[in-house]
N, C-alpha and C positions, 0 to 999 in steps of 0.2 A: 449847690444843694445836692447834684446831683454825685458829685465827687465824696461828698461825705458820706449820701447813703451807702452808695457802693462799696468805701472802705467799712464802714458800722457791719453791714450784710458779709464783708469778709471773715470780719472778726469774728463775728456771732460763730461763722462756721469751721470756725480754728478752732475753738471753743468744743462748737458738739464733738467734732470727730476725735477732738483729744481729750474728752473729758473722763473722768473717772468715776461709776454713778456709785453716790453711797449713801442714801436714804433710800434705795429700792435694792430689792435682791434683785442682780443682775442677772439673767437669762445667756445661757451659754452661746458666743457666736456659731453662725452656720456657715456651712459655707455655700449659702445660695448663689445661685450664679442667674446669670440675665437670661430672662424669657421673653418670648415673641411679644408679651403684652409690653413689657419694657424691655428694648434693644438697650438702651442706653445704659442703665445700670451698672456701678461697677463692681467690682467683688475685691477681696483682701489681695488676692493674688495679682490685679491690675494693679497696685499702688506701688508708688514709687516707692525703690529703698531709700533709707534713710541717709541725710546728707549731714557730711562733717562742720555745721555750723550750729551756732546755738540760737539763733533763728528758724531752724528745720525743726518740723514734725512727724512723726508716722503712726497712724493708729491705726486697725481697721476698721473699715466702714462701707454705707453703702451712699452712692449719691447719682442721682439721674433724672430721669422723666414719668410721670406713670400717673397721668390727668391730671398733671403739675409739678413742678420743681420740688424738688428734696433732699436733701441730706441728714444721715442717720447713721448715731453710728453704729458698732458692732452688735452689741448688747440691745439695742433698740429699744435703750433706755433714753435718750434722746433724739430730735427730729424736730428739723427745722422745715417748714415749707414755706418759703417769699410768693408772693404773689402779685396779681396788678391788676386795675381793670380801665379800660377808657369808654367813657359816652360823649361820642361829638355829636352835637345836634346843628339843623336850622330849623330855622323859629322862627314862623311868620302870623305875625294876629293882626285881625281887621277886625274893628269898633267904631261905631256911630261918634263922629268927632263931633266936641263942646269947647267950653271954655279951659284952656290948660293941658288939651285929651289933643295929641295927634292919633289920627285915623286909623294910620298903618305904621307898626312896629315889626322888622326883622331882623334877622341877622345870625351869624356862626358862634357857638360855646361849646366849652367841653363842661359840660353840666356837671362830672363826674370824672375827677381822677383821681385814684385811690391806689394804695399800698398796704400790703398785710404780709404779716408773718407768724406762723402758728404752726404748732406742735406739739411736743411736749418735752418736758423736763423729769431728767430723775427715776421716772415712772410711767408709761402709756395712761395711767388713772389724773396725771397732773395735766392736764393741757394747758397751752396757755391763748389767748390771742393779741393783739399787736396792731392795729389799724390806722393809718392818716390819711387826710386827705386834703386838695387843696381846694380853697375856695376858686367859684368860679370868676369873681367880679374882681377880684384882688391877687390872687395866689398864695394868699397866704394858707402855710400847713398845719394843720390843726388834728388832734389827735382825736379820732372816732372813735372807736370800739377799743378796750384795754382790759381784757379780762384775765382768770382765771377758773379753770373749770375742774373741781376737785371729783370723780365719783367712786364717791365712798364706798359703794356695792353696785351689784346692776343694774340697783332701779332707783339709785338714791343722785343725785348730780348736785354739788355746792357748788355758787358761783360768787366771785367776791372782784368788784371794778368798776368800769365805767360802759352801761348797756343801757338798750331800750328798755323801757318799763312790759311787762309783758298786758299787750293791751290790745290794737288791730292787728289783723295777722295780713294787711297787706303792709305794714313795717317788720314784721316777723321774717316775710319773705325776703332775699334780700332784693336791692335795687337792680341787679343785673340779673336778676329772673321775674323780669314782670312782663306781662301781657301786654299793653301797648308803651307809649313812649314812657310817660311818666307816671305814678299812683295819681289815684285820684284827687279830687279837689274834697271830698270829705274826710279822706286822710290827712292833705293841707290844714283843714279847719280844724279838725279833732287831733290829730297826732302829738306823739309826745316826743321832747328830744332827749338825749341819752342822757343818762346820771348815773353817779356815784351811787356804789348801793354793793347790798348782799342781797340773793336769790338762794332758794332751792326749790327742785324741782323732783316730783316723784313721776316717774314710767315705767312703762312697758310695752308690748309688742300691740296695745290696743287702745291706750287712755295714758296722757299726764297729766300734770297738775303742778305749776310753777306759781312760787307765791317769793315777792321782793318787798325788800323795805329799800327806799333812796333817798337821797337829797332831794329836793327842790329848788325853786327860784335859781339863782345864779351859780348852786351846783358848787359853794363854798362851803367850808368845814366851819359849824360853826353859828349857820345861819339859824338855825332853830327851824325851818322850813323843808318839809318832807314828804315822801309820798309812797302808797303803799299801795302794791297792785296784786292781781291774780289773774292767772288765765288756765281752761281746762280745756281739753282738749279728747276728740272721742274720735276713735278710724273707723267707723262704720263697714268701711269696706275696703279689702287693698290694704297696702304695707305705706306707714307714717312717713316713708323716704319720698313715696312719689307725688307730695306736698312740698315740696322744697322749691317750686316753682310753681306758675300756672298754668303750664304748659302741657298737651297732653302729646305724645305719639300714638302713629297709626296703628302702631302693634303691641301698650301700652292696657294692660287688665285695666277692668272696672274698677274705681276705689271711692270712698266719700270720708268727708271728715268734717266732724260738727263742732264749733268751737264757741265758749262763751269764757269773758272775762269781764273785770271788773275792777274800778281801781278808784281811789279817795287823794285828792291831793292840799295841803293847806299851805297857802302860799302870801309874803308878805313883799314884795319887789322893792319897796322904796326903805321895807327897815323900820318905815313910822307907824303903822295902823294905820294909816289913809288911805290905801290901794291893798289890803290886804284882804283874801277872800278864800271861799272853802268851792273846792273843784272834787264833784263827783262824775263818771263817765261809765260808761258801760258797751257792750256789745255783743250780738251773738253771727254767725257767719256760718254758711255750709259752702264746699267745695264739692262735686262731681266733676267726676273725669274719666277718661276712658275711647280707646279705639280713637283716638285723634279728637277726640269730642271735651271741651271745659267748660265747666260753667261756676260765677264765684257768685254766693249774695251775702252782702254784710248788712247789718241794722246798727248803725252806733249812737247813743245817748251824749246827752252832754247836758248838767246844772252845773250852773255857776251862782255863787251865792258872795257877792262882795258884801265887804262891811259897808261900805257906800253908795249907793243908788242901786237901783231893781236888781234882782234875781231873774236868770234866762232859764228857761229849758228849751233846749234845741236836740233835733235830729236831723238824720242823716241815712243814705240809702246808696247802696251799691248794689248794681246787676252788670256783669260781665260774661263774656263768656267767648270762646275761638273755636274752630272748625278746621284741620288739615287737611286742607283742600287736597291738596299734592304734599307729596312725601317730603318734600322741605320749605314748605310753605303753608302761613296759616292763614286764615281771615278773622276778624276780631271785631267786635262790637262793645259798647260799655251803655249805660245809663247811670246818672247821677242826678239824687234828689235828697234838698237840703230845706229843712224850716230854722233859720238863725233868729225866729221869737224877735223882739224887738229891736236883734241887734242889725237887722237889714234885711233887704227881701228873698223870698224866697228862690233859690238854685235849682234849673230844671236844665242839663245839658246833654248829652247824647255824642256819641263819639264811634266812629267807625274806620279801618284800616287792616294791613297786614303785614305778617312778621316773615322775613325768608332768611332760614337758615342755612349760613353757609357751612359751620363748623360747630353746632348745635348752640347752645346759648354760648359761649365763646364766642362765635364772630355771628353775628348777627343784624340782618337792616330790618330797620323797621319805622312803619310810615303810617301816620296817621292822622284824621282830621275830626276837630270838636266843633259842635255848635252849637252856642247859646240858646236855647227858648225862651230865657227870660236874664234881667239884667242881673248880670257880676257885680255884686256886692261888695264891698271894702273886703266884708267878713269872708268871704267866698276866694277873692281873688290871687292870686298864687303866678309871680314872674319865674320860677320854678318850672311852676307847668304851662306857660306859655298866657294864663288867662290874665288879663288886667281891668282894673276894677271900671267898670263903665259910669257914664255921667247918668244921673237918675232919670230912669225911667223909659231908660234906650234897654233896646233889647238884641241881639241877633249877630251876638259877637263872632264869629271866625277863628279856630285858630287850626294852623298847616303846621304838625312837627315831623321831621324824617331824623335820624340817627342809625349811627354805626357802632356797634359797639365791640372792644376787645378785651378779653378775657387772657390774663395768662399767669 
């Protein structure tokens, strides 16, 4: 597997540095050379001459290091950047043992191992992105994120592939920029998986507005089953970049951002109208941050309306927040509150730990432990994030997670 990537990632970059761009006005080469911030870098004049085979190439270009892998070629009309991430975890939960239920479950995973490659094509305005990943239980690799990002103007963004529906923003953020080990168990409940779809998005330096149409159900062409989302977004205070994670530094301006979305989904799974049902959701969330200080709160909705038995309305409650104790260490606390209406009882958990930075969110440990206040519901439960669903009416689950994570 690993033989093929690395030949596919060869190619691609035979590709950029030899290509000829001719749907963009090319931009005349420079002749930039490597700065302190990138040693690495190479310039036209480092490349080899050209060799008497018809297998050689020579173009100029640049390719090196500069907060991740690159290559681009002269014109810096295309640009490839590969990248990777690992999350190894242990995983230990303790639950009031029943019938079927062992007491104590532990053990080592890589929750997350992923591959991306993104750039652009043709034009700095064409981006593209590229993601897989492999499952944790199986290994098999499967393709996450596949997009393209066209921006038509500065404040205009077309996105046409396979992405999250724009809906909680702790799925917005990505998974190696969160707060403790894993998102929360009301994101487990509520969240949506990636789909087929077209997006666009309007911003600027204070306020956007992304509205998508996608597939549904099994995310086949075809199905007649779809889903339409929206999400806005307002920076209160501070620059929209310093949301890209939860995380605050010690020497890191005040910023806030207020975000609400919304989204309609009509879904048929089995194809017959017997499971088929109308999914409304919603949500609003504030982010503070600042001087080493975070704090996140989401409120998310959720009606479900099957054509077959009851209608639910259910919510959902997120409060987090971390504290930089020391310059590469933070403390971190969560609370988590769930009404899943009559689809099981209600979720009251609490979760506290800390994150130490060894190489900022790049290499990162982090260690943290949740506890039930009341019993993990079918609906609630998430092997994910370590919770599993308790025998009714036990309460007082446990769970230990610690994780490594590397970025590169």
């Amino acid at each position: 597997m690993s033989h093929h990537l690395l030949s596919a990632l060869a190619t691609v970059a035979a590709l950029l540095v030899s290509a000829t761009p001719t749907l963009a006005q090319p931009t005349e080469p420079t002749d930039s050379k490597p700065t302190d911030s990138n040693p690495w870098a190479s310039t036209p004049e480092a490349a080899p001459a050209p060799q008497d085979s018809p297998h050689s190439f020579y173009a100029p270009g640049n390719f090196g290091y500069d907060g991740g892998f690159f290559i681009e070629d002269a014109s810096g009309n295309f640009r490839l950047e590969p990248s990777a991430f690992a999350q190894f975890r242990y995983v230990f939960t303790h639950r009031a043992s029943g019938p079927g239920i062992d007491s104590d479950r532990s053990g080592f995973e890589f929750r997350r191992l992923k591959f991306k490659l993104k750039g652009h094509v043709f034009s700095p305005d064409l981006e593209y992105t590229l993601g897989t990943s492999f499952e944790r239980n199986d290994g098999v690799n499967e393709i996450s994120d596949a997009f393209f990002d066209w921006h038509t103007t500065e404040h205009v963004t077309l996105r046409a592939g396979r992405f999250r529906p724009p809906l909680l923003r702790e799925e917005i953020v990505s998974a190696k920029r969160q707060l403790l080990v894993e998102r929360s168990l009301i994101r487990s409940a509520f969240g949506r998986d990636r789909r087929t779809g077209l997006s666009a998005t309007l911003h600027n330096d204070d306020a956007s507005l992304q509205v998508a149409l996608q597939n549904a159900g099994n995310d086949q062409f075809g199905d007649g089953e779809w889903l339409a989302g929206a999400r806005a977004e307002f920076v209160l205070a501070g620059k929209a970049k310093q949301f890209k994670d939860f995380s605050s530094g010690r020497d890191d301006d005040f910023a806030a951002l207020l975000g609400f979305s919304a989204l309609y989904e009509s879904d048929d799974p089995s194809g017959t109208g017997s499971d088929a049902f109308d999914l409304c959701q919603w949500s609003a969330d504030l982010s503070v941050e600042g001087r080493g200080v975070n704090t996140f709160l989401a409120l998310v909705g959720n009606h479900t309306d099957p054509n077959a038995g009851r209608s639910a309305d259910q919510l959902g409650v997120v409060i987090q927040g971390g504290w930089r104790a020391w310059e590469n260490t933070e403390l971190l606390a969560r609370y988590v509150w769930g009404d899943a209406d009559h689809l099981g009882p209600d979720l009251s958990v609490v979760s506290v730990g800390l994150n130490h930075y060894l190489q900022g969110q790049d290499l990162k440990l982090t260690f943290d432990v949740g506890y039930a206040l009341s019993e993990v519901g079918d609906f609630w439960s998430s092997s994910g994030a370590g919770y599993l669903t308790d025998a009714p009416g036990e309460t007082g689950q446990v769970v230990v997670r610690s994780q490594l994570q590397i970025v590169f």
